[in-house]
Structure formats: structure tokens, C-alpha cells
C-alpha positions as CSV (number, residue, x, y, z in Angstrom):
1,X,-99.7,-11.1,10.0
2,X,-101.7,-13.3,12.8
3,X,-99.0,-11.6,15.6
4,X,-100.8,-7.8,14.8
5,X,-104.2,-8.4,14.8
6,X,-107.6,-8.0,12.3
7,X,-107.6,-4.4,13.3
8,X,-104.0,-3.6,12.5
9,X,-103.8,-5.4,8.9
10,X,-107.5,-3.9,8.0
11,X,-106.5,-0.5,8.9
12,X,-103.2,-0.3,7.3
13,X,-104.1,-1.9,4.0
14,X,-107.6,-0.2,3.3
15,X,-105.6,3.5,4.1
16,X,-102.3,2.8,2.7
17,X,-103.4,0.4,-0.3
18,X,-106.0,2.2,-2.5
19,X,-108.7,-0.3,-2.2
20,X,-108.9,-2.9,-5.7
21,X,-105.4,-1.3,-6.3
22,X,-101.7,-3.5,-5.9
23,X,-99.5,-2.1,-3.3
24,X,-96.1,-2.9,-1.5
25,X,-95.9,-4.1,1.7
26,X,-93.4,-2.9,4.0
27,X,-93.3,-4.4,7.7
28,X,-91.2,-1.3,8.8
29,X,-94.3,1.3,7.4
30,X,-97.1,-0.9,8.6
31,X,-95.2,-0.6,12.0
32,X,-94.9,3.1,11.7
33,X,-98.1,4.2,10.3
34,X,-100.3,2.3,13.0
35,X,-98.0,3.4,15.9
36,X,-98.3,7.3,14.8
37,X,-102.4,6.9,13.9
38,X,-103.4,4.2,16.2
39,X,-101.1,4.2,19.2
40,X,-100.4,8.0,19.2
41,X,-102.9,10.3,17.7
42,X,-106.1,8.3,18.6
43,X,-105.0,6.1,21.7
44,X,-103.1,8.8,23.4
45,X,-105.2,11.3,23.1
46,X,-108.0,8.8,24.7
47,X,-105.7,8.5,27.4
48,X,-104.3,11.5,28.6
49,X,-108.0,12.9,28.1
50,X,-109.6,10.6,30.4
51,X,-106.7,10.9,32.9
52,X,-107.6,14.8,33.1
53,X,-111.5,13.8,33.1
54,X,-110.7,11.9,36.2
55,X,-108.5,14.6,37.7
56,X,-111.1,17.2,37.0
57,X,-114.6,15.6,36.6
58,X,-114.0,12.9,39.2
59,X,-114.4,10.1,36.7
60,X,-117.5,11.5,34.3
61,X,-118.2,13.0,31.7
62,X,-118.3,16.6,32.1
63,X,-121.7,18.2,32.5
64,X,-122.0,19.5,29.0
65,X,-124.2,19.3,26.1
66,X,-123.0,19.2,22.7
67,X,-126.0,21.3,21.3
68,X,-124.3,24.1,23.4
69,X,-120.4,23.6,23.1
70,X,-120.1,27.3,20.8
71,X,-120.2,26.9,16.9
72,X,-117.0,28.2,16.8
73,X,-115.5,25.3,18.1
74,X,-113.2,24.2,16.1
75,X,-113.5,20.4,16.9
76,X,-117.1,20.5,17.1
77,X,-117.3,22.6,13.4
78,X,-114.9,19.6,11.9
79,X,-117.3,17.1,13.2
80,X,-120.9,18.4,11.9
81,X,-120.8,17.1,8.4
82,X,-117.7,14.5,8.7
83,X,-120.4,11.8,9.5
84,X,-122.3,12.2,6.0
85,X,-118.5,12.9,4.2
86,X,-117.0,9.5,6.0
87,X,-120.2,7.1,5.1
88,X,-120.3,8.5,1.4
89,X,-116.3,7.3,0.8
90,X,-117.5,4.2,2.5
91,X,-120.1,4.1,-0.4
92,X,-117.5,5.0,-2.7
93,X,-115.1,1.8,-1.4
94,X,-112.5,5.3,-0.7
95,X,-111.3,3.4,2.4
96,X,-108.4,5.8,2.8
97,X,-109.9,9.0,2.0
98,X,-112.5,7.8,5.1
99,X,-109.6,7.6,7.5
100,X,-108.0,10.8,6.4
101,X,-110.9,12.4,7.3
102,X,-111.4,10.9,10.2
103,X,-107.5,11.6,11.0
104,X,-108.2,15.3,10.8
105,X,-110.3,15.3,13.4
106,X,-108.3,13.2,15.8
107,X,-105.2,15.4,14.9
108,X,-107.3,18.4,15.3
109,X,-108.0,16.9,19.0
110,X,-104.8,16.7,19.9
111,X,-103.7,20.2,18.8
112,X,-106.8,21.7,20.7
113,X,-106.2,20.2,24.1
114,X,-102.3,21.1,23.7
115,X,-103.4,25.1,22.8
116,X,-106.5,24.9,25.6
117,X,-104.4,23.3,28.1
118,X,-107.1,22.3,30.3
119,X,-104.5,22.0,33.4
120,X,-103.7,25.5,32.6
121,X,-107.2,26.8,32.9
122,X,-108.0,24.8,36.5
123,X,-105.5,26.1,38.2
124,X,-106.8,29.4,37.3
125,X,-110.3,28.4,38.5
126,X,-112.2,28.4,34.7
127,X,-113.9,25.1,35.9
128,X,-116.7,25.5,32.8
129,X,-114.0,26.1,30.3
130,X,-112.1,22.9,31.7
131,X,-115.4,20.8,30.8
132,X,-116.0,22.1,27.3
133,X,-112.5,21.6,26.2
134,X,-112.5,18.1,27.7
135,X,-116.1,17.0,26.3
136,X,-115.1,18.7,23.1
137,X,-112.1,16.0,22.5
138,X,-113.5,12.9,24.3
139,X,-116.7,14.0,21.8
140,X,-114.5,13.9,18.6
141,X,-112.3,10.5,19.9
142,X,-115.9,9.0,20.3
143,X,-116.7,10.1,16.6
144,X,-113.5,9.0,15.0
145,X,-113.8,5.8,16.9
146,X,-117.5,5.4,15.2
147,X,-117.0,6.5,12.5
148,X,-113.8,3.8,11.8
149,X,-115.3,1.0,13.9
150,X,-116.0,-0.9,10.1
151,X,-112.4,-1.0,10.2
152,X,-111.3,-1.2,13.2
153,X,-114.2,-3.0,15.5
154,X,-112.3,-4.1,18.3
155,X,-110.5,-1.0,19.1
156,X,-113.7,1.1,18.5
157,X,-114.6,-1.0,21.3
158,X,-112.0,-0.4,24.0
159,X,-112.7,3.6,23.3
160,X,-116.5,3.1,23.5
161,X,-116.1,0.9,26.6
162,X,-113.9,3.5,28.3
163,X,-116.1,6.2,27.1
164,X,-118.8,4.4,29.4
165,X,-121.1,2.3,26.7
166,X,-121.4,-0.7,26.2
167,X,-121.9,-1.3,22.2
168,X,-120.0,-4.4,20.9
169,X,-119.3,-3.4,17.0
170,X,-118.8,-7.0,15.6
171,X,-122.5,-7.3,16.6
172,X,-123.9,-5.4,13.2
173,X,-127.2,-6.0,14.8
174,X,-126.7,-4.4,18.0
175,X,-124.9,-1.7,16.5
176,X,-127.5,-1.2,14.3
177,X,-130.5,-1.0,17.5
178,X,-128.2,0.5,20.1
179,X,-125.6,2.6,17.7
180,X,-127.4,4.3,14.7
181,X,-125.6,6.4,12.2
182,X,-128.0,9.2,12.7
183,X,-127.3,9.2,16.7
184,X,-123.9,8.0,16.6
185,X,-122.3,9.7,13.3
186,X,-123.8,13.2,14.6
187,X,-121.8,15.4,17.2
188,X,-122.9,15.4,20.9
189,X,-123.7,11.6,20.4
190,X,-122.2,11.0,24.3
191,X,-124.3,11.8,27.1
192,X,-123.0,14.7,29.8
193,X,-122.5,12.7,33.5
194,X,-121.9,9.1,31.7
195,X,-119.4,7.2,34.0
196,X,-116.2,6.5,32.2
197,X,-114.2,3.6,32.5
198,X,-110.6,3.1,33.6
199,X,-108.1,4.8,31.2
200,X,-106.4,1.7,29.1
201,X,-103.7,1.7,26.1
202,X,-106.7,0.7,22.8
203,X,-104.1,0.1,20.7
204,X,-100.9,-0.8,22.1
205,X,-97.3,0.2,20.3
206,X,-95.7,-2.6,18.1
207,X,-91.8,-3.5,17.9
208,X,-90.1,-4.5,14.7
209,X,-88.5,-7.7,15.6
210,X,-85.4,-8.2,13.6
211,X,-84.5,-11.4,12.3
212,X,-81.4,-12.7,13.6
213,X,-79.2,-14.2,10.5
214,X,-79.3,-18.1,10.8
């Protein structure tokens, strides 16, 4: 399992397995299920989002505060408790219902930019609606990714890197100074203007490699 990384085998096993539980392992669903969640719902929607933050907010984060993106948001009313609801499965050891929830949110994300279309509403000049919708999704990516970096460190850190910060997760310590659960777990956690970084693939797609017979 060396060839997919700590990230991969954590994530997959603590959702899929029920944690102190046995379960099967199939190489053909451990491919699936972390290309659909890991490549596609989370590290896609990272991407494209940034790509139109650097289309539209020449690199930066837009100029908006979380405190006024409207209650009736729908990402930013999925996010207000999810903190509290993510760290008491943690407490619970309910490893997968903790990614579920944070999977709602991330598949939430991507349905909201699709139904906002942001390109749609700069061409017609709505420059202010443009930044909400695109601080309301790089928002939520920055939650999910903090709220599943005890699973997934190193891929919390490529989105927090390209999100403009500079918090190394395997470093419980500096986590724990520069990344607290009451900042970081709460909605409207990254700063309006931050400089983002250079749009990169977090988590990039795995191949099954068949065996050839011998």
C-alpha cells in the first residue's frame, strides 16, 4: 500500500471500515472511492475555484468577510455547526460518519458554484456576487480540508498552502498555536485579500494496474 500513500490508506480505511470493525479490502473500491472524494469532489473543486479566483480576483482572495456572506447561504449555513458535529465523531472514534459530514459540504460546494455559475454572473457585470460565491466555496474547501487534516495531513496541506497559509498539520504543535479549533473549525476562518498560491492537483487520480499473468 506504500505506492498510494499515508493519506490514501488512512482515509479509505477509517470511512469505508467502521473503525475496531473487520472489513474487506478491495484495490478496485479503494481506487474508486478516493478518486470520486479526493481527486474529484475536494481537489477539483480547489482547482477550478482558484482558477476563477485568479481570473476574477487577480490571484486573492476576494474582498469578503465571512461574518457578512448572508445566512441564507447555503454553504455557509452547512458549515456553522459542522465543526462541533465533526470533532464530537472524532470523540466518538466515528471516523466515517466525520467524513460524511465533511463530504456534504464539499459536495454541497460543488453543486453551488455549478447553480451560481460565477462566469455567468461576470460577464453580466455582478462583480460582488462573483466574490461571495467564490469566498463562499474556497471558505467551505478550507473547512473540509481542516476539519479532515487528522486524516489526511498532507493533503490538508497542499489546500491550505494554496489557500495562502502556511500551517504544516503533522506539526500538532504548530497547529495547535497557529490553527486552533475555535479559529479554524468556525466559518470565515480565511482572511478576505490573502494571496493564494498557484492552483495544483492535492490529490492526484490513481490507475489500477493490472497484473499481467506470469
Amino acid at each position: 500500500m506504500n505506492k498510494y500513500g499515508a493519506d490514501a490508506v488512512r482515509y479509505y480505511f477509517l470511512k469505508e471500515i467502521e473503525f475496531g470493525e473487520d472489513g474487506d479490502f478491495n484495490e478496485t473500491r479503494f481506487i474508486n472511492t478516493l478518486n470520486a472524494e479526493l481527486a474529484n469532489d475536494l481537489g477539483n473543486l480547489l482547482n477550478r475555484t482558484l482558477n476563477m479566483a485568479r481570473k476574477y480576483c487577480d490571484g486573492y482572495v476576494p474582498n469578503v468577510s465571512g461574518e457578512n456572506i448572508s445566512g441564507d447561504n447555503l454553504l455557509k449555513g452547512l458549515s456553522l455547526d459542522l465543526g462541533d458535529r465533526v470533532a464530537g465523531f472524532y470523540e466518538e472514534l466515528a471516523f466515517s460518519k466525520a467524513c460524511e459530514a465533511v463530504l456534504v459540504l464539499v459536495r454541497a460546494g460543488n453543486k453551488f458554484i455549478d447553480v451560481q455559475a460565477p462566469w455567468s454572473l461576470y460577464k453580466q457585470g455582478h462583480l460582488e456576487s462573483v466574490q461571495q460565491v467564490l469566498y463562499s466555496v474556497l471558505e467551505s474547501v478550507r473547512l473540509a480540508s481542516y476539519l479532515l487534516s487528522p486524516i489526511i495531513p498532507n493533503i490538508s496541506n497542499a489546500i491550505y498552502q494554496q489557500l495562502g497559509f502556511s500551517i504544516d498539520f503533522n506539526d500538532r504543535v504548530a497547529v495547535n498555536s497557529l490553527a486552533t479549533f475555535a479559529a479554524h473549525a468556525a466559518w470565515g476562518a480565511l482572511p478576505a485579500n490573502q494571496t493564494l498560491g498557484e492552483p495544483q492537483p492535492v490529490f492526484k487520480r490513481l490507475e489500477l494496474l493490472e497484473t499481467l499473468p506470469s
